[in-house]
KOLDREN-924294 format. One record per residue (C-alpha): x, y, z; residue number from 1; residue in three letters. Coordinates in Angstrom, 1 decimal. Layout:
BEGIN
{pt {X,Y,Z},NUM,Ala}
...
***
This chain:
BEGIN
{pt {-164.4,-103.0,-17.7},1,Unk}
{pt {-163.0,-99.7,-16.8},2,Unk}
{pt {-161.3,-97.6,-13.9},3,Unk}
{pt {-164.1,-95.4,-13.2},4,Unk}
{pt {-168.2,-95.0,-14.3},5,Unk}
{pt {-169.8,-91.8,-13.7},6,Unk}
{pt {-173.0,-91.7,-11.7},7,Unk}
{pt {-176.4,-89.3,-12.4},8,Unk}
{pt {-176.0,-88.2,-9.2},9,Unk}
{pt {-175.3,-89.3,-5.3},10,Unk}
{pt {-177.4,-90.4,-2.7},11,Unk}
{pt {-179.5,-87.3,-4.3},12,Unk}
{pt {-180.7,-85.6,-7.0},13,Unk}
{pt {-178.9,-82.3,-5.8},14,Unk}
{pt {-175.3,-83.9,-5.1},15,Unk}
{pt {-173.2,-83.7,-8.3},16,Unk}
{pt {-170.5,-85.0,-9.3},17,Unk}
{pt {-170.6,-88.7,-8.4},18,Unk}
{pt {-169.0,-91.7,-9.4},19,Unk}
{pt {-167.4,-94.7,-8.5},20,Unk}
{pt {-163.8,-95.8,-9.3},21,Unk}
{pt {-160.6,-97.9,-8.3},22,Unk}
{pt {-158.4,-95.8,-5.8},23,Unk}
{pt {-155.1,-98.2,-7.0},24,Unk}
{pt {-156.1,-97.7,-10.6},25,Unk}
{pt {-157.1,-101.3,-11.4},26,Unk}
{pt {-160.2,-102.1,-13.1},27,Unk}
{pt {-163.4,-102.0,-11.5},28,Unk}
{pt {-164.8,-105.7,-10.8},29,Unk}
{pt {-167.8,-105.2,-12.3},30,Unk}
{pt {-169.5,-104.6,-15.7},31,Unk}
{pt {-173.1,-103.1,-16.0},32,Unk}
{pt {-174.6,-104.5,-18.7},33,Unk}
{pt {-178.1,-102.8,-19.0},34,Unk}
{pt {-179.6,-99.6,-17.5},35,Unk}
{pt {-177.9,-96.8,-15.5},36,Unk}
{pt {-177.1,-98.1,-11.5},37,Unk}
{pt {-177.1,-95.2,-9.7},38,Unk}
{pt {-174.8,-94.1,-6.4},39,Unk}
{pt {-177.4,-96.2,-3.8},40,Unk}
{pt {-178.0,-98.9,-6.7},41,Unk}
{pt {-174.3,-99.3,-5.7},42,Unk}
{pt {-174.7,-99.4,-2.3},43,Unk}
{pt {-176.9,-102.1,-2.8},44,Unk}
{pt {-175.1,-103.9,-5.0},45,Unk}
{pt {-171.9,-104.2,-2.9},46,Unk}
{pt {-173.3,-105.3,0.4},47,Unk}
{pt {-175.7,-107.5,-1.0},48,Unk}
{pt {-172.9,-109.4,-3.1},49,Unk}
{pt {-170.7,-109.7,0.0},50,Unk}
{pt {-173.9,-111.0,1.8},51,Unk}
{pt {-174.7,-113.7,-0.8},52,Unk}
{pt {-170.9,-114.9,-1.6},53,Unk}
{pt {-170.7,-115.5,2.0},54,Unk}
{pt {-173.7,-117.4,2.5},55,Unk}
{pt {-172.6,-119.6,-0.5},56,Unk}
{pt {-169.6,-120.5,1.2},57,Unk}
{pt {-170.9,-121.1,4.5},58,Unk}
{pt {-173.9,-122.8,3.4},59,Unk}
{pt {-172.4,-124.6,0.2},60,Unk}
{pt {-176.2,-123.7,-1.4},61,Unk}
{pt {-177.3,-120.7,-3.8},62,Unk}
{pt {-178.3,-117.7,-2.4},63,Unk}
{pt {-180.4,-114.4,-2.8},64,Unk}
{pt {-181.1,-111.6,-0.8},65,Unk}
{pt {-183.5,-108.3,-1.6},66,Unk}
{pt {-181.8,-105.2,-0.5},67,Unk}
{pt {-183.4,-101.3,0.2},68,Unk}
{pt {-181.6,-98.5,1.3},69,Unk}
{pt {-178.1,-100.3,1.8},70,Unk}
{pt {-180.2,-103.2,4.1},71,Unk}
{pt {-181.3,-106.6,3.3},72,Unk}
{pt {-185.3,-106.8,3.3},73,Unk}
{pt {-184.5,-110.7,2.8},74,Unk}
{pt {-182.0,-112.8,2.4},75,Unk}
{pt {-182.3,-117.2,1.7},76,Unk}
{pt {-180.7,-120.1,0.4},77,Unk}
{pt {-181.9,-122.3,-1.9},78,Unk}
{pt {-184.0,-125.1,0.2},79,Unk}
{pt {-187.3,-126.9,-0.6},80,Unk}
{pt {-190.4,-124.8,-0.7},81,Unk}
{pt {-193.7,-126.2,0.9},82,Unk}
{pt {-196.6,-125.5,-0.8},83,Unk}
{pt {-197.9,-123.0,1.6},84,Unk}
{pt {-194.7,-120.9,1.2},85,Unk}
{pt {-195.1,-121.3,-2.7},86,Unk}
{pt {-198.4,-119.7,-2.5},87,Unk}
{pt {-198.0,-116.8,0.3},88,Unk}
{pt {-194.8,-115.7,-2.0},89,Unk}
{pt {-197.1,-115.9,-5.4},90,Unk}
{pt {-195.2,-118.7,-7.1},91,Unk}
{pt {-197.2,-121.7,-6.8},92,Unk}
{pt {-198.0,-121.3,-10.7},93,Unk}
{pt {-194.1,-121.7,-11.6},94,Unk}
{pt {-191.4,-124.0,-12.0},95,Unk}
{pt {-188.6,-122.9,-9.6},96,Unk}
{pt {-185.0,-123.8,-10.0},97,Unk}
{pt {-182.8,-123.6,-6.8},98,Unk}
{pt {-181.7,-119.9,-7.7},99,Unk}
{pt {-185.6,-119.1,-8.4},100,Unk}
{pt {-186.5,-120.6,-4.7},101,Unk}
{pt {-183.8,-118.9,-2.8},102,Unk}
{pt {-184.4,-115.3,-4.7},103,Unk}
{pt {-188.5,-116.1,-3.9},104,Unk}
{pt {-188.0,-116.9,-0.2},105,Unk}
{pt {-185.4,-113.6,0.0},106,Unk}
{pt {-188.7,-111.2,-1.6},107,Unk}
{pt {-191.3,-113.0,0.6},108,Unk}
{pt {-189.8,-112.7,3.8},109,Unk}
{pt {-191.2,-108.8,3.9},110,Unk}
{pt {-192.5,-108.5,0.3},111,Unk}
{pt {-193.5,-104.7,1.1},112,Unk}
{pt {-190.2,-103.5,2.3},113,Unk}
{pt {-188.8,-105.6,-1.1},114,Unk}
{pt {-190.9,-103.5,-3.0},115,Unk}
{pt {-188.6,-101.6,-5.5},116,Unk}
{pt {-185.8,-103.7,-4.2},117,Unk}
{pt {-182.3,-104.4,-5.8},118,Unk}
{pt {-181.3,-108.0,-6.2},119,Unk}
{pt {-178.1,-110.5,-5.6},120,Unk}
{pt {-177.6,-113.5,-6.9},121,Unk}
{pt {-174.6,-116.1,-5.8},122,Unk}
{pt {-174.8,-117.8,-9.0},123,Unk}
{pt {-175.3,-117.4,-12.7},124,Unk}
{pt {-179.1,-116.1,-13.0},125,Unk}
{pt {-180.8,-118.7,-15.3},126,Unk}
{pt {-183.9,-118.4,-17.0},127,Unk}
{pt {-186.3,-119.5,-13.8},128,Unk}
{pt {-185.0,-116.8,-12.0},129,Unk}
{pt {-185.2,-114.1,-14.9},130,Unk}
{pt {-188.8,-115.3,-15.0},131,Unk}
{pt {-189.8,-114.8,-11.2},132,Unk}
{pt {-187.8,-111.2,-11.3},133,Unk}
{pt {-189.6,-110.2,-14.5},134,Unk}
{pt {-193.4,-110.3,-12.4},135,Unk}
{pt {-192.0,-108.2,-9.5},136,Unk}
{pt {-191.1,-104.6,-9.4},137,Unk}
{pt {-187.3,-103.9,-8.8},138,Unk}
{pt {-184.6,-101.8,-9.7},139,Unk}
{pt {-181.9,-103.9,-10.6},140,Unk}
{pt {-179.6,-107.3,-10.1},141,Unk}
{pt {-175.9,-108.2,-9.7},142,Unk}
{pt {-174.9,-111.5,-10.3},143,Unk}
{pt {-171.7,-113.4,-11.5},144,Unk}
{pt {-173.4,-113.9,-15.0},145,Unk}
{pt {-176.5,-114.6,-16.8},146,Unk}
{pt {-177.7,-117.0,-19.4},147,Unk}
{pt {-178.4,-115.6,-22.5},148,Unk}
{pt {-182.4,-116.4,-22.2},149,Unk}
{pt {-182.2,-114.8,-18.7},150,Unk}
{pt {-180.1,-111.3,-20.5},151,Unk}
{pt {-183.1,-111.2,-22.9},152,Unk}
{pt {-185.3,-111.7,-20.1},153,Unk}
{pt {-184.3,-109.3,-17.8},154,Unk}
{pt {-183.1,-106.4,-20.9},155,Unk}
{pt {-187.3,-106.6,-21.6},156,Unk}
{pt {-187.7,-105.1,-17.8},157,Unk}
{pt {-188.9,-101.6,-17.0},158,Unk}
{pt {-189.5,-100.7,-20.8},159,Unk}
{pt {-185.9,-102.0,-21.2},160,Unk}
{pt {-183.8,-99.7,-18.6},161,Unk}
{pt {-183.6,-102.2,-16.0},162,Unk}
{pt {-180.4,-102.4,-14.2},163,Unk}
{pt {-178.1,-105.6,-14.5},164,Unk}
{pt {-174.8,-105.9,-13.6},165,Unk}
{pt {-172.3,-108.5,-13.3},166,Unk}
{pt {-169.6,-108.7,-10.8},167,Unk}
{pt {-166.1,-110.2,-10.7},168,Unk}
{pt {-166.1,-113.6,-8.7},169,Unk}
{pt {-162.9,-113.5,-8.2},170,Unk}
{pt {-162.6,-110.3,-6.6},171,Unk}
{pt {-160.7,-109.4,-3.5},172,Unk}
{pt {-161.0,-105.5,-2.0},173,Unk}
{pt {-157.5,-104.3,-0.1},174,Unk}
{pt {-157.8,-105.6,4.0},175,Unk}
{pt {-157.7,-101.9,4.4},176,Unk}
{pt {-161.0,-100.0,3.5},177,Unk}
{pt {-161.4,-95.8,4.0},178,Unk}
{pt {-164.1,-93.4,4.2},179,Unk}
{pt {-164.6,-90.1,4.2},180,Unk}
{pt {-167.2,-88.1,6.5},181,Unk}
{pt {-167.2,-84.1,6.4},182,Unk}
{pt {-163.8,-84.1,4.7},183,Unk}
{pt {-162.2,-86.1,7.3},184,Unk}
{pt {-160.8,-89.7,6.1},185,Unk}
{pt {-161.6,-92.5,8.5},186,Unk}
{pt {-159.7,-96.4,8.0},187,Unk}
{pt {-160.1,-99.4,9.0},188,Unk}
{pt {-159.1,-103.2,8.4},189,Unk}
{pt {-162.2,-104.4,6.4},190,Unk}
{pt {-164.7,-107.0,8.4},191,Unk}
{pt {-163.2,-109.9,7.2},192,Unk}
{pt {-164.1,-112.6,10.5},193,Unk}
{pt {-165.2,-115.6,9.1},194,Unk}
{pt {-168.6,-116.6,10.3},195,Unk}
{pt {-169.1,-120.6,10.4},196,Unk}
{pt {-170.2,-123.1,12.5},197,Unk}
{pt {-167.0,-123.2,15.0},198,Unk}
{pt {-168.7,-120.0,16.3},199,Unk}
{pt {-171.7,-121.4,17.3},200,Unk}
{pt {-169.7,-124.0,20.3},201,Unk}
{pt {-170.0,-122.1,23.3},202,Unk}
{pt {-173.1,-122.6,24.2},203,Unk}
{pt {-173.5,-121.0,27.7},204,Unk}
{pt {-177.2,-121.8,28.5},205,Unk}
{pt {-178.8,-125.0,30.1},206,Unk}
{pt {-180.2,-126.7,26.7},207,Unk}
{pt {-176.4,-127.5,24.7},208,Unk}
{pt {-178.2,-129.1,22.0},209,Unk}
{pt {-178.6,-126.7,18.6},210,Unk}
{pt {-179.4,-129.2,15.4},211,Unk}
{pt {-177.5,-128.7,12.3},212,Unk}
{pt {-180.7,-127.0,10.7},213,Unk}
{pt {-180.9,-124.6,13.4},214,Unk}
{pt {-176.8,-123.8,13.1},215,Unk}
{pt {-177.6,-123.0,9.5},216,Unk}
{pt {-180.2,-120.6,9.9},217,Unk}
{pt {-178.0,-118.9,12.9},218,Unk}
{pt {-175.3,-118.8,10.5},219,Unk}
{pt {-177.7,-117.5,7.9},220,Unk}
{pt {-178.8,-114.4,10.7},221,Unk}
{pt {-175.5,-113.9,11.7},222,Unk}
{pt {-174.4,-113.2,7.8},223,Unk}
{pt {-177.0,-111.1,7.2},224,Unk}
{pt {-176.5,-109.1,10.0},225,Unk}
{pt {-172.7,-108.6,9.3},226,Unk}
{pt {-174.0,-106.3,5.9},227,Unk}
{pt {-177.4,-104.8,8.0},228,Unk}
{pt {-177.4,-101.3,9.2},229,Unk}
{pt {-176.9,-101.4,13.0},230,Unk}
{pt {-178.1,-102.4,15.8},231,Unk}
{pt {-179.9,-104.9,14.2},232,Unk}
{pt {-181.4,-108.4,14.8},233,Unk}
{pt {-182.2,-110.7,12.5},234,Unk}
{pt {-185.0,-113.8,12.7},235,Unk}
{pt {-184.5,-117.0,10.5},236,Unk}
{pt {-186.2,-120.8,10.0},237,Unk}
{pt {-186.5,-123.2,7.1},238,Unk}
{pt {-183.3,-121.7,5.5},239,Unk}
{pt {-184.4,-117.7,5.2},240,Unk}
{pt {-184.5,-114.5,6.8},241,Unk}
{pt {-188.1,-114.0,8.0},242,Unk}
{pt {-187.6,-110.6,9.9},243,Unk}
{pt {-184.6,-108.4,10.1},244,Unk}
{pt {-185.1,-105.1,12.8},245,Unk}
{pt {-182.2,-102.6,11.6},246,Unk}
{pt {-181.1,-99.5,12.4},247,Unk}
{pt {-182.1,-98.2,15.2},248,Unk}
{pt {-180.8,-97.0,18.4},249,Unk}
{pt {-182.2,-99.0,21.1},250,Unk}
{pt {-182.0,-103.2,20.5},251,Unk}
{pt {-184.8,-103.7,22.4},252,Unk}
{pt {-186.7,-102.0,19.3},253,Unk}
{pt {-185.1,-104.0,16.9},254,Unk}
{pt {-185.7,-107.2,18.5},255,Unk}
{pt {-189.8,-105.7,18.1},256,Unk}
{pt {-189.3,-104.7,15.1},257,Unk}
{pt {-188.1,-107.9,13.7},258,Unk}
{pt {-189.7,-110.3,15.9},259,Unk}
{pt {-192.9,-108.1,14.3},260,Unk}
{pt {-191.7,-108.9,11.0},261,Unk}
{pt {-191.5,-112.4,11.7},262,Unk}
{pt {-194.9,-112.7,13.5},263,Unk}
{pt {-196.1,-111.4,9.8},264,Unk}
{pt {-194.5,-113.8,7.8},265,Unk}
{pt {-195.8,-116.7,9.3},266,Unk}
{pt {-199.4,-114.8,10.0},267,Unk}
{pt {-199.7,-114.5,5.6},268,Unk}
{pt {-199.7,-118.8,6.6},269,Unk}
{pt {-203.1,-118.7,8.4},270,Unk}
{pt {-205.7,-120.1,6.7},271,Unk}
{pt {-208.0,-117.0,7.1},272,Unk}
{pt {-205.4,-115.4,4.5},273,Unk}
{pt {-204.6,-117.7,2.3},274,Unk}
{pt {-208.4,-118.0,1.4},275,Unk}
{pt {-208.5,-114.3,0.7},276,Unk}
{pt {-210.3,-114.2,-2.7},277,Unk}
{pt {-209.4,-110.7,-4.3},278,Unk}
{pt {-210.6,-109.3,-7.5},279,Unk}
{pt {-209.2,-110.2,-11.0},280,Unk}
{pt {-206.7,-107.6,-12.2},281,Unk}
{pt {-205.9,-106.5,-9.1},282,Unk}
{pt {-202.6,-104.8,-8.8},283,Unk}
{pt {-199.8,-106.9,-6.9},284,Unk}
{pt {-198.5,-104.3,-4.8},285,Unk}
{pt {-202.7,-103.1,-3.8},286,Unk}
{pt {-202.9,-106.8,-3.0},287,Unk}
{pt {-199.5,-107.0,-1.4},288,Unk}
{pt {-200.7,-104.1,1.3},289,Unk}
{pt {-204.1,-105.3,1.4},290,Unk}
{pt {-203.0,-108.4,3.3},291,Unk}
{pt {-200.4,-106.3,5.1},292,Unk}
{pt {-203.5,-104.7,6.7},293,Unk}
{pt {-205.4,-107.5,7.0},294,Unk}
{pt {-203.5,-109.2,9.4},295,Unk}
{pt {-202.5,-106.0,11.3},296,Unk}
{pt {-204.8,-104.2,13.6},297,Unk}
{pt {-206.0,-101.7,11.1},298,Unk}
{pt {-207.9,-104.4,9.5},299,Unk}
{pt {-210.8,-102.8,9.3},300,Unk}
{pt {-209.4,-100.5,6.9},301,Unk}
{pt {-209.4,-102.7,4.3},302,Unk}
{pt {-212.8,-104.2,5.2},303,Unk}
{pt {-214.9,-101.2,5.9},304,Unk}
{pt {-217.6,-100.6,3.0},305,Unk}
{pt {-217.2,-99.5,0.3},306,Unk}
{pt {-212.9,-100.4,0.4},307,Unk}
{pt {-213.5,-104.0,0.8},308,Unk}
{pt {-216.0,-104.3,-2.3},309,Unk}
{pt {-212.7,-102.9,-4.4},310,Unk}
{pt {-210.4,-105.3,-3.1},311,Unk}
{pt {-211.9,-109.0,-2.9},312,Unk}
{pt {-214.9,-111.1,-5.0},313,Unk}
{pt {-216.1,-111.7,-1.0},314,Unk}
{pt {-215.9,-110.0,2.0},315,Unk}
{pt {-213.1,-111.3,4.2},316,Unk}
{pt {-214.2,-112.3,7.9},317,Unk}
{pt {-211.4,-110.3,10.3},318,Unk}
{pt {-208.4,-112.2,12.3},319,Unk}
{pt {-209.1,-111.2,15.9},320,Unk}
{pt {-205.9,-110.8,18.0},321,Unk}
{pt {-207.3,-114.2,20.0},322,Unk}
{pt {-207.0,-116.2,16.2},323,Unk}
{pt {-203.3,-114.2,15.7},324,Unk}
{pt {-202.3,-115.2,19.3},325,Unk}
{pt {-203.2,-118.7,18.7},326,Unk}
{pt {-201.8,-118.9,15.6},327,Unk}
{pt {-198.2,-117.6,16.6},328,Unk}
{pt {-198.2,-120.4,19.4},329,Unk}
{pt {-197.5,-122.9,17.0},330,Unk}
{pt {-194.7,-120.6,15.1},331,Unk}
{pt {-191.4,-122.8,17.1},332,Unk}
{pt {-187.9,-123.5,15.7},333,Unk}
{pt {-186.9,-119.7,14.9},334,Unk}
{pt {-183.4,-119.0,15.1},335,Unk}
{pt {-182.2,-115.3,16.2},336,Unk}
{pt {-178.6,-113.3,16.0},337,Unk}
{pt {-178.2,-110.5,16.9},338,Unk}
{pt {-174.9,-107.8,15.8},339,Unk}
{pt {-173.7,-107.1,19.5},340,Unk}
{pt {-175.1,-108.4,22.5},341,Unk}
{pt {-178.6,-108.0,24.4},342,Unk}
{pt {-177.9,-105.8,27.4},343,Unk}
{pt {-181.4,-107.5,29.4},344,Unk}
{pt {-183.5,-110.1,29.5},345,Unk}
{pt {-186.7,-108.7,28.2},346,Unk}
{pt {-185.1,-108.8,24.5},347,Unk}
{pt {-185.2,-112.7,25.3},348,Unk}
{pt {-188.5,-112.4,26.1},349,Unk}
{pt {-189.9,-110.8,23.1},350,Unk}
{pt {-188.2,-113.2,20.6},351,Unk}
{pt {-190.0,-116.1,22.9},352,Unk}
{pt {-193.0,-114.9,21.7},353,Unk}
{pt {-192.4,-115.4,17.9},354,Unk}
{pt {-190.8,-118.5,18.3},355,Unk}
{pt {-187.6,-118.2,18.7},356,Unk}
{pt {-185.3,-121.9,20.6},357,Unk}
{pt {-181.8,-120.8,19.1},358,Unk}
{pt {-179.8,-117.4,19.6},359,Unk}
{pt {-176.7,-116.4,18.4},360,Unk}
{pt {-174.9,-113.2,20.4},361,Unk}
{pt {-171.6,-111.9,21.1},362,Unk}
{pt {-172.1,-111.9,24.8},363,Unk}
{pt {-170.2,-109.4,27.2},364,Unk}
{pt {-173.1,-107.7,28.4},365,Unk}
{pt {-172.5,-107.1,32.2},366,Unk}
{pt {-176.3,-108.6,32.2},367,Unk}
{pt {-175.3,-111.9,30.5},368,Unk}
{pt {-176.4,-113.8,33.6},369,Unk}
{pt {-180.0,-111.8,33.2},370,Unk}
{pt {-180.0,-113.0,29.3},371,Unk}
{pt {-179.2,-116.3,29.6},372,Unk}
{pt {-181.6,-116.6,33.2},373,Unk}
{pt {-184.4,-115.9,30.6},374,Unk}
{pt {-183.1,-118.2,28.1},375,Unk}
{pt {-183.3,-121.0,30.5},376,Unk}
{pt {-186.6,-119.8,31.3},377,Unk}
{pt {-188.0,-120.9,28.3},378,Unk}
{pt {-184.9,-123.7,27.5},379,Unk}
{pt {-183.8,-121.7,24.7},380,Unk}
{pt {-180.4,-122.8,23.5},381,Unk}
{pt {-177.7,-119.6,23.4},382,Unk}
{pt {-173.9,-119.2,21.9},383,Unk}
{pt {-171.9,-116.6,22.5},384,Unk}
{pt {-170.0,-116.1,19.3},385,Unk}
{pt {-167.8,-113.6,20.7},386,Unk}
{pt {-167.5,-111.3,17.8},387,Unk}
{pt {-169.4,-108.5,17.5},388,Unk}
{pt {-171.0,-107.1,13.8},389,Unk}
{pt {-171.8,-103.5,13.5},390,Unk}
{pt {-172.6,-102.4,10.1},391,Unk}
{pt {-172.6,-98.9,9.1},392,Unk}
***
């Protein structure tokens, strides 16, 4: 390890110097072991370790997440797959260790945002792991270690310049973090609130009663939001993320935007799509985006003539919005944070419609009486948690 490692460039091509180093002139926690990270590779790296570590400790389970442009696409713990999660996530042909399930759960909650993605790991990346990574297309990993069949594995990657990097457990950044913005030095006392199940007690709508499952998955939005670009909500069941909405200005969008997400995940379930036959050799990410389309409105551009013939061995009936609609209704037990609180009701109401029973919000809205009229509505259980999480 050393005190500083200079960069290609920054965020782009065009902005030279760059590098990272240790203000107090300590060593830098981490040690890159293959490739050449670059400035947002960095980015990456750092808030998807934080996001990871924590939802070890909260969740005492292994955890990945798949992060683009300094958000997480997906983010999981390491719980049983079902068989129909196996196969929508393309690893019902392998053997999965915990690691290898919570990393595939992580890329398949939005497999075409993940596309390119970087990786982190709460635990030592073993050869399962190393296996699943090697089939997807990513730019690199941190992780507290690596097994030496999982090195070799991963070294073999992009024609052997994949990015690995290890980083420092045991590390702990000063309380007090700075940045600078047009020359001009901003500082602040890092986000260090702890987020656990104590924050999830005040309960302030009509239904009190939030299982232990559904607390985990709150816990497991909640985390994630705390390293997403804000405002940002974040939908999660069975142990995973399954649509995050980030960045953008109004929360009413985000809640759309991930609630969209979400409605997608659990569409790739329907039996229309998982009978898809598509043509041998087929490129992942052409069949990735092929069944992005199918279940979207634009279906038809995927089965006009003359497209579908180069896609599947049989031409795919479409999913009318009436099979979609139907299908959704039985999506229940979705679990929604959110990284300040919702300012009206109809926020509530759009996350009724992907399934959402369990929300998790700062509160102090001078609508909270609005919020939680329409939680009761639908006898959705709420906590305010009383901290708020911006991220930027």
């Amino acid at each position: 390890m050393s005190n500083e490692l200079t960069l290609k460039y920054g965020c782009n091509p065009h902005q030279k110097p760059a590098k990272i180093f240790m203000k107090d002139g300590s060593q830098l926690p981490i040690q890159v072991l293959n490739g050449r990270p670059g400035y947002i590779n960095f980015l990456d790296a750092f808030n998807s370790w934080q996001l990871v570590s924590e939802l070890k400790k909260a969740t005492d389970l292994p955890a990945a997440a798949s992060f683009k442009h300094v958000s997480p696409a997906g983010a999981a713990v390491a719980v049983e797959l079902s068989e129909t999660l196996k196969k929508i996530y393309f690893v019902d042909d392998m053997e999965l260790s915990p690691l290898a399930g919570a990393y595939a759960m992580a890329r398949g909650t939005d497999r075409m945002s993940s596309y390119g993605d970087w990786i982190a790991l709460s635990d030592i990346c073993d050869k399962q792991t190393a296996e699943l990574i090697a089939r997807e297309v990513s730019d690199g990993i941190i992780a507290p270690g690596y097994s030496d069949e999982a090195l070799e594995i991963l070294k073999s990657k992009r024609k052997g310049s994949y990015n690995i990097v290890t980083m420092d457990p045991k590390y702990k950044p000063s309380p007090v973090e700075q940045k600078d913005v047009f020359g001009i030095t901003f500082e602040q006392g890092r986000n260090e609130v702890d987020l656990n199940s104590d924050m999830l007690n005040n309960i302030v709508t009509q239904n009190k009663n939030i299982p232990d499952f559904a607390k985990r998955d709150l816990l497991i939005s909640l985390i994630t939001l705390k390293y997403t670009q804000s405002n940002s909500v974040c939908y999660a069941k069975g142990g995973q993320v399954i649509g995050v909405g980030a960045g953008q200005q109004s929360r009413i969008h985000c809640t759309r935007l991930a609630g969209n997400k979400a409605d997608n995940w659990f569409l790739r379930q329907h039996p229309k799509v998982l009978s898809l036959t598509f043509k041998e050799g087929i490129r992942r990410p052409d069949r990735e985006n092929a069944i992005d389309v199918y279940i979207s409105e634009e279906y038809m551009d995927v089965l006009e003539e003359g497209t579908w013939q180069n896609l599947f061995d049989v031409k795919p009936e479409p999913l009318t919005r009436e099979e979609k609609r139907e299908w959704l209704n039985a999506l229940t037990g979705v679990s929604l944070g959110s990284d300040a609180f919702f300012p009206f009701g109809d926020n509530i109401e759009r996350a009724h419609k992907s399934g959402v029973q369990y929300i998790a919000q700062p509160g102090g809205s001078i609508r909270d009486d609005n919020v939680i009229e329409t939680c009761n509505k639908y006898d959705i259980a709420m906590a305010f948690t009383g901290y708020r999480l911006f991220h930027h």
